[in-house]
N, C-alpha and C positions, 0 to 999 in steps of 0.2 A: 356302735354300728353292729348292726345283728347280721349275720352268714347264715341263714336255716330257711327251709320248705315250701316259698310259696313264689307263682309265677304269674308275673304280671299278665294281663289281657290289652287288645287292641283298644278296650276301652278303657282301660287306666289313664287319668291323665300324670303329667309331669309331677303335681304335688297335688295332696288330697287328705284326706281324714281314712283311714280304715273303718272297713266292716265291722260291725258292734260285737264281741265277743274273739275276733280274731285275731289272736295274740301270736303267734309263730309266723313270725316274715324271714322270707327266703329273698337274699339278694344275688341276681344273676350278674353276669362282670356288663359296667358300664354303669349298676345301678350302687346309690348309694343312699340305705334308711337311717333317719335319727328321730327317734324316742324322744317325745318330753313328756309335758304331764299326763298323769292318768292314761286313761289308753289312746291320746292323740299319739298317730304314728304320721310321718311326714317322709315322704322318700323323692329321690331325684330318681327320675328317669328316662335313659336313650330307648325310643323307641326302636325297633329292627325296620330294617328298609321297606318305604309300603310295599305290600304286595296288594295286586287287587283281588277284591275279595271273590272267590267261585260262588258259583251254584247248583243248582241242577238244570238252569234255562242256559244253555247255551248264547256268548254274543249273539248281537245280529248278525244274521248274513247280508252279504254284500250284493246289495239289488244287482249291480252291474256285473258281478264277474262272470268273466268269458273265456274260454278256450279252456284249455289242459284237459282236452277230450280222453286222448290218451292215459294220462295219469292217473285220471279220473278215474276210470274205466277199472283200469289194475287194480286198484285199491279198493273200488266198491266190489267189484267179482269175487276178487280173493274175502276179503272179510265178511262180504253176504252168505258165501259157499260156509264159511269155516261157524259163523253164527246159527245158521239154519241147523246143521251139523252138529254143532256145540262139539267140536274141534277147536286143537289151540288155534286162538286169533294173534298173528303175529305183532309187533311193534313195531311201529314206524317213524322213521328217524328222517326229517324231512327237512334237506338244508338247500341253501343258496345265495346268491351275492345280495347286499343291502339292496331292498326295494324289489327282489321279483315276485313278491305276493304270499310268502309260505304262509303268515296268519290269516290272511283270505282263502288259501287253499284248505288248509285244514279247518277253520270253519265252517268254509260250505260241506267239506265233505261230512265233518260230523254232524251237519243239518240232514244231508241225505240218510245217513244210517242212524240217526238217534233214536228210531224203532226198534231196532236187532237191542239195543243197550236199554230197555226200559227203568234198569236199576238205579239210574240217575245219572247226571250226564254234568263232570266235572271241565275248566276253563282257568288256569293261573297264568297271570303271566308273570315271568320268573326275573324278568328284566335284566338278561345279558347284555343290551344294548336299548339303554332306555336313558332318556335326558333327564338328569338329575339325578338315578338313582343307582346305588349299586345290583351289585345280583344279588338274589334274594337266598336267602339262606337257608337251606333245608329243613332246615329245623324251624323254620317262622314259616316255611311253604307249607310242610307237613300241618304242622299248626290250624292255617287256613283251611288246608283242604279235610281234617278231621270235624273242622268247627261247622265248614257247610254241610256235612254229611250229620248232623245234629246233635254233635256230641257236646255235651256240658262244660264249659273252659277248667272248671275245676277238675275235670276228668281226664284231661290231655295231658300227660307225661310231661315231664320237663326232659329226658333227655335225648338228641334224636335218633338211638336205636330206638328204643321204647317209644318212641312215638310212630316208626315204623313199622313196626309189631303191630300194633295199634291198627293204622292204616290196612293194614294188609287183612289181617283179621277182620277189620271191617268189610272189604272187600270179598273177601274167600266166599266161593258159592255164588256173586252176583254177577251181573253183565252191566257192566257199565262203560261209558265213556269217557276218557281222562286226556284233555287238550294240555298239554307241557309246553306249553306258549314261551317264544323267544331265551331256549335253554343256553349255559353257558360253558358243559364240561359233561361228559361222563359222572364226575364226581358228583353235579349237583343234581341229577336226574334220578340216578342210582334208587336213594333210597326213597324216592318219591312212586314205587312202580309196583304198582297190585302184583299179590303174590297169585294171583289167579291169572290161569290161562285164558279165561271168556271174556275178560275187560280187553275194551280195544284200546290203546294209548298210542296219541299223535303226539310226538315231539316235534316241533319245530328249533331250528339255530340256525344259526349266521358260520357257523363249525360243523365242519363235518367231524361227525359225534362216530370216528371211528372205532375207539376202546369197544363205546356201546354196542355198536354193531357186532363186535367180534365177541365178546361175551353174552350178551343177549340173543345173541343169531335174528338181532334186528332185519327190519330191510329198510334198507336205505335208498331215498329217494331224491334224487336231485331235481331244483326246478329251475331251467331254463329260462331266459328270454323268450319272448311268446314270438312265435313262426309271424311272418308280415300279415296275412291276414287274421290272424286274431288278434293282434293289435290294433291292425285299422279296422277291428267290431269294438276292441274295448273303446277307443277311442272317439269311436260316433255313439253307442252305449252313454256312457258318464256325459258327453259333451249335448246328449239329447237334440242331435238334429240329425237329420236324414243325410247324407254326405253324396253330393252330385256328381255326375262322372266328371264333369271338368275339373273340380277338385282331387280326382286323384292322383294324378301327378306329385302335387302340393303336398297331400296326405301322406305320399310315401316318404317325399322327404323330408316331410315330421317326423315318421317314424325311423326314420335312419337315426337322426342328427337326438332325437330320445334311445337312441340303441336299442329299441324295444321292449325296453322297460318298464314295467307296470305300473310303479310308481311315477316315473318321470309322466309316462303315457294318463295318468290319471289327474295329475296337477295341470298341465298343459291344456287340457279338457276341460276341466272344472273354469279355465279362463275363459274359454270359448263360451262356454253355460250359462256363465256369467256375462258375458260381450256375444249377444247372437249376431249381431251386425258384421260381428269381425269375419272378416275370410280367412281362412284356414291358411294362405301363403301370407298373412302376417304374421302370424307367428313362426313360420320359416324364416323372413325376413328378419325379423325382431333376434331369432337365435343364432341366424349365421353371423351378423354384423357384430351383434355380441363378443367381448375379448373371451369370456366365458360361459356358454351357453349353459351353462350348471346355474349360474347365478340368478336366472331365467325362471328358471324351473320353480314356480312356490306357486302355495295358495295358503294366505295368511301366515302363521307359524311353520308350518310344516315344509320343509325344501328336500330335494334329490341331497345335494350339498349336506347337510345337518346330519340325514341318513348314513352317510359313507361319513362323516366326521365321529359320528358313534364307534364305528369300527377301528379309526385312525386314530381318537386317546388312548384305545385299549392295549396299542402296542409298546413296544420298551422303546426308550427311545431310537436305540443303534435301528430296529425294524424299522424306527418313524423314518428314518435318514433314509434306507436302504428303499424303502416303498417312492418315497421321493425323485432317488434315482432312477427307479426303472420305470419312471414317465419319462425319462429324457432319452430313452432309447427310442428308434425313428421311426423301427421295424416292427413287425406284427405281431414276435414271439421273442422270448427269451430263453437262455440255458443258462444252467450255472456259472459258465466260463467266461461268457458274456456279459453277467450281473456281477460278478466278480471284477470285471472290468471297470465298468460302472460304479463299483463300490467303492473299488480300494479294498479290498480283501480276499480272501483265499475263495477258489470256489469251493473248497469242503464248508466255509462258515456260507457262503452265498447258498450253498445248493439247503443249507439248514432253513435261513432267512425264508428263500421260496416255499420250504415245505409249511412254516407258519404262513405265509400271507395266503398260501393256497387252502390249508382247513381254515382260515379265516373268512376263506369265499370272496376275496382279494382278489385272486386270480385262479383264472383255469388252467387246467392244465391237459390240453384236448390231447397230445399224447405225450408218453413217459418222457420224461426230464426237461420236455418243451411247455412254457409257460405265458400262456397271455392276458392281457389285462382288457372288459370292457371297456369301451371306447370311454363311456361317463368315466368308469372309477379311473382311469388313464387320465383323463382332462382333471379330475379331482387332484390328482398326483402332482401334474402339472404347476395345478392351483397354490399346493403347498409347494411344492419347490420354489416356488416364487419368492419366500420368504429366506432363501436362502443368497449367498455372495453371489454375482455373477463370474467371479472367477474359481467357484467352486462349482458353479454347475458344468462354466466350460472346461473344467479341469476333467471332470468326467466322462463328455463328450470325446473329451481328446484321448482319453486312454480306454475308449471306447473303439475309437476309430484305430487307434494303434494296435488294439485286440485281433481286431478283424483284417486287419494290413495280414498282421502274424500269419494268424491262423491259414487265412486266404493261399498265402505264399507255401505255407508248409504243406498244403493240398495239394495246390498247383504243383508243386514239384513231383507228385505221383503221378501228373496227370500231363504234363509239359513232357514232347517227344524231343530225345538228347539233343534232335540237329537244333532247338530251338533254342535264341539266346538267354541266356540266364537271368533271372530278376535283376533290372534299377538296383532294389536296394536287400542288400543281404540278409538275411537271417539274424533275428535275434535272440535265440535260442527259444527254447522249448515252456520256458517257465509260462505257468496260469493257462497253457494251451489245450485242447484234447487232443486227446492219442489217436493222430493220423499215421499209421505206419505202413498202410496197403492202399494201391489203390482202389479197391472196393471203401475202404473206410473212408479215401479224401472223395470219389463220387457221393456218398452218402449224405458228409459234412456238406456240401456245395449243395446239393440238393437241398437238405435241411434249411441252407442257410442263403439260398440264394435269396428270397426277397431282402432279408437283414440287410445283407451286401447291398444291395441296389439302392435301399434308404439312407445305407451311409455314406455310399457317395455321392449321395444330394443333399448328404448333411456338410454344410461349410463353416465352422466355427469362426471366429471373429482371427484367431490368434493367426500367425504365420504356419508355423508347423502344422496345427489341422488342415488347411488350405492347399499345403503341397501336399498330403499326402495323397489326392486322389489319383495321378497318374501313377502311383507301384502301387494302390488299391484295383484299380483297372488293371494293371498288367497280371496282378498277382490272378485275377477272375478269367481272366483270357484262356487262358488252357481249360475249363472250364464251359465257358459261355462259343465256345467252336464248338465241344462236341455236343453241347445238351438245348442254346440258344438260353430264350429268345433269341435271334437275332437285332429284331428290331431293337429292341432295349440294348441289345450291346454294344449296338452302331451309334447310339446315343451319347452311351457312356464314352466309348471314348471317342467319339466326336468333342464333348467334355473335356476328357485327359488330355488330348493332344492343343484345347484353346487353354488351358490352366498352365500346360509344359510351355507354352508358347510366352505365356505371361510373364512364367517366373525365369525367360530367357534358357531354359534347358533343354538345348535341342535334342540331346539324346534320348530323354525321354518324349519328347515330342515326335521325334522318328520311330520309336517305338510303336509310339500309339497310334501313329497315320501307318505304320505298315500291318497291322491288327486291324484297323479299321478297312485297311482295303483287302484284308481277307475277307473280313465279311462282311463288305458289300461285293465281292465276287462267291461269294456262299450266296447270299442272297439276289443275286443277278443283276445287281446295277453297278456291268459292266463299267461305263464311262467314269462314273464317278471313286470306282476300284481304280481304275488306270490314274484317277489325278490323286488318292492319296497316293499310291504306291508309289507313283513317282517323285511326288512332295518328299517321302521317305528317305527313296535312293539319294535324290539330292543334298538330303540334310549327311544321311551316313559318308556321303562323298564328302562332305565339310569339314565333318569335326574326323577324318582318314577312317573311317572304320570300317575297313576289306569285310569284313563277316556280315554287317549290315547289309553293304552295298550288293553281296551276292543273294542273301535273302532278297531283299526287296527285288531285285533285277528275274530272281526265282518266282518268285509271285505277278511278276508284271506279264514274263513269259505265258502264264497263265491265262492272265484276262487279255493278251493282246491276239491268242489264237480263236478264243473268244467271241472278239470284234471283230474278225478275218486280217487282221493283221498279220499273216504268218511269216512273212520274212520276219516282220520286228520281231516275233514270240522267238524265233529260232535264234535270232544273233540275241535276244536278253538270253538263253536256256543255256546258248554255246559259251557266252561268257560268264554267268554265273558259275559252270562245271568247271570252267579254266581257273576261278578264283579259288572256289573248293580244292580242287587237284591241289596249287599250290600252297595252299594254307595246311594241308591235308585233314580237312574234314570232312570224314567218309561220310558222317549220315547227309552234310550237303549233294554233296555227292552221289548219291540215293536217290533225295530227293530231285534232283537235277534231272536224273535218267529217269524217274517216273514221270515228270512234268513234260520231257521230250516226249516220253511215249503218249501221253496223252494230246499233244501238237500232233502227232505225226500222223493219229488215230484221225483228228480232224481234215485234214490232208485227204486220206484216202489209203495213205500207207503201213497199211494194216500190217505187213509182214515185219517190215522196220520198228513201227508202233510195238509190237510184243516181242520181237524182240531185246528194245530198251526197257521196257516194263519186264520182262523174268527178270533182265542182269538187276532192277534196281529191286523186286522181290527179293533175289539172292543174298544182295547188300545187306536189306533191311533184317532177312533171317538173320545174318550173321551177325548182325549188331544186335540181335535180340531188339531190335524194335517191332513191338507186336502191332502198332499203330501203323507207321509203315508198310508194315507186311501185309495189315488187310485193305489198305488201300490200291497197293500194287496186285494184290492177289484180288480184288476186284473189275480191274484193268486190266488185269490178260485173264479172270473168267470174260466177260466181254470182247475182246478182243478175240478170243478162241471161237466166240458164240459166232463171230465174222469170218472167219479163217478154217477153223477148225470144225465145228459142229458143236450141238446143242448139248448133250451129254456129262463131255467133258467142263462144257461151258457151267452150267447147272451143278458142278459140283465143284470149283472152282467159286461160285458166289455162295453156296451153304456153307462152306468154310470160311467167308470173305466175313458171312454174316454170322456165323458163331463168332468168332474175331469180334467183331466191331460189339456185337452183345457184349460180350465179355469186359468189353472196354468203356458200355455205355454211351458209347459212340450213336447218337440219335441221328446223325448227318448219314454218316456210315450205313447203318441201317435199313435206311431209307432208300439208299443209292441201291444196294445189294439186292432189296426187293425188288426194285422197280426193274430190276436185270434178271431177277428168277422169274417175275409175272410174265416178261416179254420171251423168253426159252421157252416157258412152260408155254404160253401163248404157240409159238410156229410149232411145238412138238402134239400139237393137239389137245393138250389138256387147261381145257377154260375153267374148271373150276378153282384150280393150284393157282392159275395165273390172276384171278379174278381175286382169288382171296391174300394174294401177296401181293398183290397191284392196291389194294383199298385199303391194306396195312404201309404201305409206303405213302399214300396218298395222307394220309391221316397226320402221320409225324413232320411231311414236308407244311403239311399247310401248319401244324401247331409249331414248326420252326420260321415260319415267313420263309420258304426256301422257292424262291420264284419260277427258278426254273427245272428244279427239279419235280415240284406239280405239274410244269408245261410235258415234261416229259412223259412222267405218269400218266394222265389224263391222255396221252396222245397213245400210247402202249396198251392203255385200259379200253378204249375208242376200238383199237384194231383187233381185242379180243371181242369186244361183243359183236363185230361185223362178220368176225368167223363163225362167232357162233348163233347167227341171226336174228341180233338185238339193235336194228338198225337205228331206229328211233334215240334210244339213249346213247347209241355212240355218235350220233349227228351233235348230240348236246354238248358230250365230252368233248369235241374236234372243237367245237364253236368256242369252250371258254379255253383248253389249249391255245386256239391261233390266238385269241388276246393278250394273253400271256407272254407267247412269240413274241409279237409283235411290240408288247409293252417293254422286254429286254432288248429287243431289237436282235431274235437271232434267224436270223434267214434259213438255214439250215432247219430248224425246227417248224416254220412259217411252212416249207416247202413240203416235208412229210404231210402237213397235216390237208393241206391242198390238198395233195395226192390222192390220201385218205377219202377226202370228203367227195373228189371223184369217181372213186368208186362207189361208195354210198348214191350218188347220183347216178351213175351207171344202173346197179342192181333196184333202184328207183324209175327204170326207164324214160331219166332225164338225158336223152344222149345230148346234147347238145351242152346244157350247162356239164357236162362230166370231160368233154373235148376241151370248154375255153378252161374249164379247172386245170385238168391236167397241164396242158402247155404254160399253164401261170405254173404251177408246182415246176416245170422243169426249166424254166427259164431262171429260177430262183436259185436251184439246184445249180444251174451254170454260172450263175455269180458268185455262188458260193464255192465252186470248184468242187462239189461232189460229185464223182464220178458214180460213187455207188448210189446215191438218190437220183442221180439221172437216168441209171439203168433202169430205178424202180418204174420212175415216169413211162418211160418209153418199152416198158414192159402191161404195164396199167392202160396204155394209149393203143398197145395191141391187143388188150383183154376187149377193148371196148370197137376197136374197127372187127374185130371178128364175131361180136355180138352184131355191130351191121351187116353181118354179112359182106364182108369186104377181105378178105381173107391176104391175097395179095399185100394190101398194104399191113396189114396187121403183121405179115411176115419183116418188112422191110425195121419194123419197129420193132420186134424181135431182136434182129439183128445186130442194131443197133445196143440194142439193152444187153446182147451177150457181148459183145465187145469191154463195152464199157465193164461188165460186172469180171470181167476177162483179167482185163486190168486193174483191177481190185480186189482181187483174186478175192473174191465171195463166193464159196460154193452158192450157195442159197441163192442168189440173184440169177445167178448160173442158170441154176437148175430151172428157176418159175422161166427164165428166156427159152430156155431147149423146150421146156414144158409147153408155151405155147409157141414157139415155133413148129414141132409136134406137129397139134393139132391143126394150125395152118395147110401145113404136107396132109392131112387125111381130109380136108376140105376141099383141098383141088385135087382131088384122088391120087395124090402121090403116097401112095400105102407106104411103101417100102421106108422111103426118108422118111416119114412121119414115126413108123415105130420105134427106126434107129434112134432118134433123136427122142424119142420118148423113153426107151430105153435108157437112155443117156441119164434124163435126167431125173430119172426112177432111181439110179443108182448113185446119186450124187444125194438125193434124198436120202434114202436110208441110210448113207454113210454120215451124214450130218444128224440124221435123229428125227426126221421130219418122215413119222412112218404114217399119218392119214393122208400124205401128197404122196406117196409110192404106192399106198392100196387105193387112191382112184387112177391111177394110170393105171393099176391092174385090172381096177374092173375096165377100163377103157381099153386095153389091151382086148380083153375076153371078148370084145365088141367087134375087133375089127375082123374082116375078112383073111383069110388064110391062104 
């Protein structure tokens, strides 16, 4: 066996005769020569992994490709400028998930520039992910790509610096083009890379070729999933028929259920091409019924499937396992803490695991340490887990869903105010968790994590244990899902909690969830159906004795029964929930007791009473350092003040109320606070403050389902454009308002907004429909026992007889509206009755009473804050006779 100088060629075969005279054979590893007679020379040889051979004609381009306008764009600009220039042309490192096109991108783009590169225009591909073969070895790539550039085999170095040398030198001084097709490392690229700055070189991989990037000062290009319309072009493109409008429906959800995949999008196509008859919603049909719509996906040899199976031998096993798992998560993104769950292993090895599957182009990672998987290579994942135990995959699930129990509870307790009762189920310490230690950090987490949460409690494993856990997964989200919503989804879920508490016979967690649930559907306005959880509640807590329950819930009932006009009931639930607090001695009960009174009593009309129980439960709430508390109550006497007090005080009483609740992320909060600064700002004259803090509360009530707090807004937003003579758009506001009303069924709100749209009719010179409005508005008012909406009425009923010219009665109705507003001690009501009582007295020439009483309520104005209703009494003053 001879060891000396000489290297086989692509054209050697296995065994052969040598060349006549050539005595000096060189065996590289793998090969083995034996000598017999004379100069027959006979050798065994492993060839190197095919590579396919370059040239200088670039592949074909790809008749069909379509879109990556954008990408496109960068890449030709930058490298036309830097060619024309004969400036360095940078390298491009162009990665992405199995199948989004990168050897069709960089093909066509080296069609477009293979002008600027007339020096020859080279194509390998290196097969990181090729069936059958391994990756191709530097030194056998080198090889090829010396041999296309016409260099004599016997002249190609055997070792691969030296053939690097080689290459490069070959290079030096020309422009050319060099396609590094399907790479598999830094390492194998490396020595493949003209030493010249004027060659343009596309790598493409399945890896994000970071080293490269950072030492090459590469740029690196990632290629997406193609945007819905450029999918639905490649896919009528390749499939070769004209695609009809009534088809697009069908079209789009081809291209969902392909994820917008090029490849998937080009094989699904090719069947249509092939089947023109077929309509385009059978192969929707054909994929949805499918157990696997991956399986679907072929045209002859070639599948979606087989593509993503290239990437999935390449890993070690434990990554096989670990990629496996994180298809069985429900949710739409992952973290380390969570795959860790999933795994069975630490999140420092899980967050490693992600970092491979991520440069594998596995999974994206749209932002830092959050990770998700296309929806195909997710269904891929799937496919292979299949193969696995079923009580190994439900093993996963279940310490899945125990992760997020954890987690959920260790937030919520940053986020759950002291009166509220403690989690179902305890703490299990801190182990495999992340560090919520503030609450900024557990809003962040929930945020983060709130869709996760929502799919895991719609994930129900087979076992007992994952089944019960959904009601302390819902309780744990509860503190949460109040301040930020949805609410719609939250009413769901534990609508949920509280039929699963029911099943497994556990009432107290079942009373739990029906008194959570009837907070928010009294967050979201459906009144009736808040009153029959809460009361299902109280019942249950009466059952199993538990005094702390029964005064919560009885605290919460008080709420929605003032509500419903219920206010005897509201007051005996408020009166005996504080009596149970007192005794039990649970101050923040007790807190909140006095602020749910004050907000009863507000409805009432006893506005003095009303702030006064709302400071004492402010003060509470200060002192117990509940900051949640305190901007609840501290938004309930700013309002209250804005009735009693004046606009001022009021307005800065909710900027506090609403730093507060920001702070807290309080979106409920928020919303309420604005909608109380747009309506101050509104009577103090400034429509632009009000307008612009009125359409920021609008905005979060509707993106919370918060029903009646939009009713409100929209009724507040209505009576700033009327002030400031936008009549049109506020007739619109009052219209979806009173639906609103009327869909929660709150009379009181029904009534304003009547009012409202009588004036609107009024200053419309509709006198007659603005009469039958009114009297509807105050008759509502009277069933509802608002005293101060009945002043407004019959203050509005005198604006409009004295626009008849009726002056007389227009006084009588005055009158009337100053009593009433008398007894509800509202300056502001006060003031618009003296106001046009007023002008009544200077209509029947009674100067004297006219000024007095104008005077009056000139001063009761600017003491409240209402200074453009003091400067037009002033000019109205300057008017009269002396």
């Amino acid at each position: 066996m001879v060891g000396v100088g000489w290297t086989p060629t692509a054209d050697d075969k296995p065994t052969g005769t040598a060349p006549q005279g050539e005595r000096q054979l060189h065996a590289r590893d793998g090969e083995s020569i034996f000598q017999s007679a004379g100069n027959q020379i006979f050798y065994h040889h492993q060839p190197p992994p095919a590579v396919a051979t370059p040239s200088n004609i670039l592949p074909r381009d790809t008749a069909a490709f379509t879109g990556r306008d954008r990408e496109l764009k960068a890449l030709l600009d930058t490298v036309t400028q830097r060619a024309e220039t004969q400036t360095i042309v940078p390298l491009y490192a162009i990665d992405g998930m199995p199948g989004v096109g990168k050897t069709a991108f960089a093909i066509h783009a080296g069609h477009m520039l293979q002008d600027h590169f007339p020096d020859g225009q080279f194509h390998i591909d290196l097969h990181a992910h090729s069936p059958g073969q391994r990756p191709a070895d530097p030194a056998d790539a080198l090889f090829q790509l010396i041999s296309a550039d016409g260099v004599p085999t016997a002249e190609i170095p055997r070792e691969l610096d030296d053939r690097a040398v080689l290459w490069r030198r070959r290079m030096a001084h020309r422009r050319a083009l060099v396609i590094l097709d399907n790479a598999e490392s830094r390492k194998q690229v490396q020595p493949l890379l003209p030493g010249t700055a004027h060659c343009l070189v596309l790598i493409t991989s399945r890896s994000r070729l970071t080293g490269l990037v950072a030492t090459q000062a590469a740029v690196n290009l990632t290629l997406e999933t193609l945007p819905p319309e450029d999918a639905t072009a490649l896919f009528a493109a390749v499939a070769g028929r004209q695609l009809e409008p009534v088809e697009a429906g069908a079209v789009d959800d081809l291209m969902r259920v392909c994820g917008y995949l090029p490849l998937a999008i080009c094989l699904l196509a090719t069947r249509l091409r092939l089947e023109p008859r077929w309509p385009v919603d059978h192969l929707v049909d054909e994929l949805t019924e499918a157990k696997h719509a991956l399986s679907r996906m072929r045209a002859e040899d070639v599948t979606v499937e087989a593509a993503f199976g290239l990437s999935y031998r390449r890993l070690s096993t434990a990554h096989r396992r670990f990629f496996r798992r994180l298809g069985l998560h429900p949710g739409p993104d992952v973290d380390r803490y969570a795959a860790a769950a999933l795994d069975g292993s630490s999140p420092r090895q899980a967050g490693r695991f992600l970092e491979t599957l991520y440069h594998q182009h596995l999974l994206d990672q749209p932002r830092l340490g959050r990770y998700r998987m296309h929806d195909l290579i997710r269904e891929y994942s799937i496919m292979r887990a299949e193969g696995d135990s079923p009580r190994e995959r439900e093993n996963a699930v279940v310490r899945l869903l125990d992760y997020y129990r954890r987690a959920a509870e260790s937030a919520g307790r940053h986020l759950s105010r002291p009166s509220v009762r403690p989690f179902s189920s305890p703490g299990d310490g801190e182990e495999g968790l992340p560090p919520i230690r503030t609450r900024r950090q557990a809003m962040s987490w929930m945020k983060a994590e709130q869709a996760n949460l929502f799919a895991c409690a719609g994930t129900q494993p087979a076992r007992r244990r994952g089944a019960s856990a959904l009601p302390a997964l819902a309780a744990a989200m509860a503190p949460y899902l109040r301040l930020a919503g949805p609410w719609d989804l939250a009413i769901a879920l534990h609508e949920r909690a509280a039929g699963t508490a029911e099943a497994g016979g556990d009432k107290r967690s079942m009373a739990d969830a029906l008194r959570e649930l009837g907070l928010l559907r009294r967050h979201a306005g459906q009144y009736p159906a808040a009153a029959s959880a809460l009361q299902r509640a109280f019942e249950l807590y009466d059952e199993i004795g538990d005094e702390l329950g029964v005064a919560d819930a009885q605290t919460e009932l008080g709420g929605v029964r003032w509500r419903l006009g219920s206010h005897a009931e509201a007051a005996a639930e408020l009166r005996a929930a504080l009596a149970t607090y007192r005794k039990l001695g649970v101050r923040h009960g007790q807190a909140r007791a006095l602020h749910e009174m004050g907000t009863a009593l507000w409805a009432v009309g006893a506005y003095e009473e009303a702030l006064d129980a709302s400071e004492q439960a402010l003060c509470a709430f200060e002192e117990l350092s509940d900051h949640q508390g305190a901007a609840e109550a501290l938004h309930q006497v700013g309002g209250l003040q804005q009735l009693t007090v004046g606009y001022p005080p009021a307005i800065d009483a909710q900027r506090r109320a609403l730093a507060l609740y920001r702070e807290l992320g309080d979106r409920l909060g928020e919303a309420k606070a604005l909608a109380f600064l747009g309506a101050a700002h509104s009577h103090t004259g400034d429509y632009d403050a009000s307008r612009k803090a009125l359409d920021l509360a609008l905005a979060i009530q509707r993106d919370l389902g918060d029903g009646e707090g939009e009713a409100h807004t929209l009724n507040y937003l209505a009576a700033t454009h009327i002030r400031s003579g936008r009549h049109k758009v506020a007739r619109r506001l009052l219209t979806d308002a009173l639906a609103l009303y009327r869909k929660i069924g709150y009379r009181s709100g029904q009534a304003d907004v009547l009012n409202q749209l009588g004036v609107l009719e009024r200053l419309a010179s509709d006198h007659g429909a603005a009469a039958e409005t009114h009297e509807q508005a105050l008759a509502l008012f009277q069933q509802a026992s608002d005293e101060l909406g009945q002043s407004e009425a019959h203050s509005n009923i005198g604006d409009l007889l004295l626009t008849l010219g009726r002056p007389e009665e227009a006084l009588g109705r005055y009158g009337q509206a100053l009593d009433l507003a008398t007894r509800a001690k509202n300056p502001n009501a006060e003031a618009n009755a003296l106001n046009g009582a007023g002008r009544c007295h200077l209509h029947l020439n009674n100067s004297e009473k006219g000024i007095e009483l104008l005077r009056q309520a000139q001063n009761l104005y600017r003491r409240i804050g209402v200074a453009h209703a003091a400067d037009a009494i002033t000019e109205l003053l300057n008017e009269c006779p002396r």
